[in-house]
C-alpha positions, -999 to 999 in steps of 0.1 A, spaced: -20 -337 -197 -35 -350 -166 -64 -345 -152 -45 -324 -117 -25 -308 -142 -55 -293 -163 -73 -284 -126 -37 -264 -118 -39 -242 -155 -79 -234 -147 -69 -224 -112 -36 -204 -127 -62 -188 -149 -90 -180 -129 -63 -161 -102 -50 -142 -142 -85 -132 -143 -99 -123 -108 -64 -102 -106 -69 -84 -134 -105 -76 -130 -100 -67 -98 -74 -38 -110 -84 -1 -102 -85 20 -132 -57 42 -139 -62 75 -115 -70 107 -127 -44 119 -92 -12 118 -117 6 119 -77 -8 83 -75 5 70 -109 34 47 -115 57 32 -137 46 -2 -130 10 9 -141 -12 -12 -119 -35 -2 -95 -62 -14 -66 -83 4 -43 -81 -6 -4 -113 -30 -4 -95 -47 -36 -61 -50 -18 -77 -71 8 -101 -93 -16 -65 -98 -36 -50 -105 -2 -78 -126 15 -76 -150 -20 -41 -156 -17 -23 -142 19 9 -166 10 15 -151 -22 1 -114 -18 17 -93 5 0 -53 19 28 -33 22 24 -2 47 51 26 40 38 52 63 60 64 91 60 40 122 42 66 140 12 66 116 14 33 114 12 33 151 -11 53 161 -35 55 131 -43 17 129 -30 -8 100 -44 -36 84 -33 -61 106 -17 -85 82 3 -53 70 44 -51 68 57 -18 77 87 -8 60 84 35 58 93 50 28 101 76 44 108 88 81 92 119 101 119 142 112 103 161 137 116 196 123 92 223 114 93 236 80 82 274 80 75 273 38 58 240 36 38 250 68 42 211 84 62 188 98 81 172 62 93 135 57 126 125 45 133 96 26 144 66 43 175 58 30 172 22 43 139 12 16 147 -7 -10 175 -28 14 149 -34 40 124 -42 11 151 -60 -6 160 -82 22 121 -94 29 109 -97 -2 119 -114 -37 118 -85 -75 86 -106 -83 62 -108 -54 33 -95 -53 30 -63 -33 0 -43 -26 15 -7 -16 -6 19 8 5 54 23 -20 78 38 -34 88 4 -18 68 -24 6 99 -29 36 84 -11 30 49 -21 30 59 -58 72 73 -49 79 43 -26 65 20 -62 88 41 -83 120 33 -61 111 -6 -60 110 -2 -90 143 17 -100 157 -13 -76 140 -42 -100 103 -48 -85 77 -58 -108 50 -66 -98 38 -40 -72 5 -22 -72 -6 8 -57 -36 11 -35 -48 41 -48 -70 55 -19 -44 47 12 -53 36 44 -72 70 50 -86 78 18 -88 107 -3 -97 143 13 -139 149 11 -144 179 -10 -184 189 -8 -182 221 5 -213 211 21 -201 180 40 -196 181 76 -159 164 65 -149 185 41 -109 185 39 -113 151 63 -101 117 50 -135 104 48 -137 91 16 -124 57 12 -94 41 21 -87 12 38 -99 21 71 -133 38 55 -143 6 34 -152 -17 60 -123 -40 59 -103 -50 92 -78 -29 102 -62 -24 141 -38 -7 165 -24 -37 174 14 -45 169 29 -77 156 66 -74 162 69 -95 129 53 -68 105 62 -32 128 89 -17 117 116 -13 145 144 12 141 176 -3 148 191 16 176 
């Protein structure tokens, strides 16, 4: 073999290696597991993103409006999982989602069964059932970020935050994030 060609196997494996060392442990949250089995926290998502932004893509499945008006990642594509409805439920005491019946077309039509997709939510819980749908419709190779965009609820009864998402997450760990709106990555509702 060549000389280029043995530089292109120690690159291939180097990326095998950094990817899988960079994998989050399994979570103990069984409402973040998946199928797929593979898992990265927010500050991993970007270092697996910043290594290889052609190949590695952060996909944000929160509602438009979160992804509005909470901030994103700005390299972020928003496809929702699911879709606020506006209706009040008395018994879950909140404002429910519905699943977006749209998903797996609208991920379908952007992306190819074997890219590499980095999922977020809020939390990691809706992510986990957007991974499971991909992957009912023939994904592979999606991972869920396990902490969300913002993080996991602080439980110290002592904190100040306790109940607030002040954990982790992507927008606790330090890593850009904006409210800025690309037109190219937003998801817009057809009228």
């Amino acid at each position: 073999m060549k000389r280029r060609g043995w530089i292109w196997v120690g690159v291939l494996v180097l990326t095998a290696f950094a990817t899988a060392a960079l994998a989050a442990d399994v979570p103990s949250d069984e409402k973040k597991r998946t199928s797929l089995n593979k898992y990265v926290t927010a500050l991993e998502a970007y270092e697996m993103w910043k290594a290889d932004p052609q190949k590695v893509t952060i996909l944000d499945v929160r509602t438009p409006e979160e992804y509005v008006f909470v901030g994103h990642p700005a390299m972020a594509v928003n496809i929702p999982s699911e879709l606020w409805t506006g209706k009040w439920s008395d018994e879950k005491k909140d404002f429910p989602l519905t699943p977006n019946p749209d998903f797996e077309a609208l991920v379908k039509a952007r992306f190819k069964p074997d890219d590499v997709l980095l999922v977020m939510c809020r939390s990691g819980h809706r992510s986990a059932r957007a991974i499971e749908r991909l992957a009912a419709a023939g994904f592979t190779n999606v991972y869920n970020i396990v902490d969300g965009f913002e993080g996991d609820k602080v439980a110290d009864a002592e904190s100040y935050y306790k109940g607030k998402r002040m954990k982790n997450g992507w927008r606790n760990s330090g890593v850009p994030w904006t409210y800025d709106l690309d037109p190219q990555l937003a998801f817009i509702p057809k009228p």
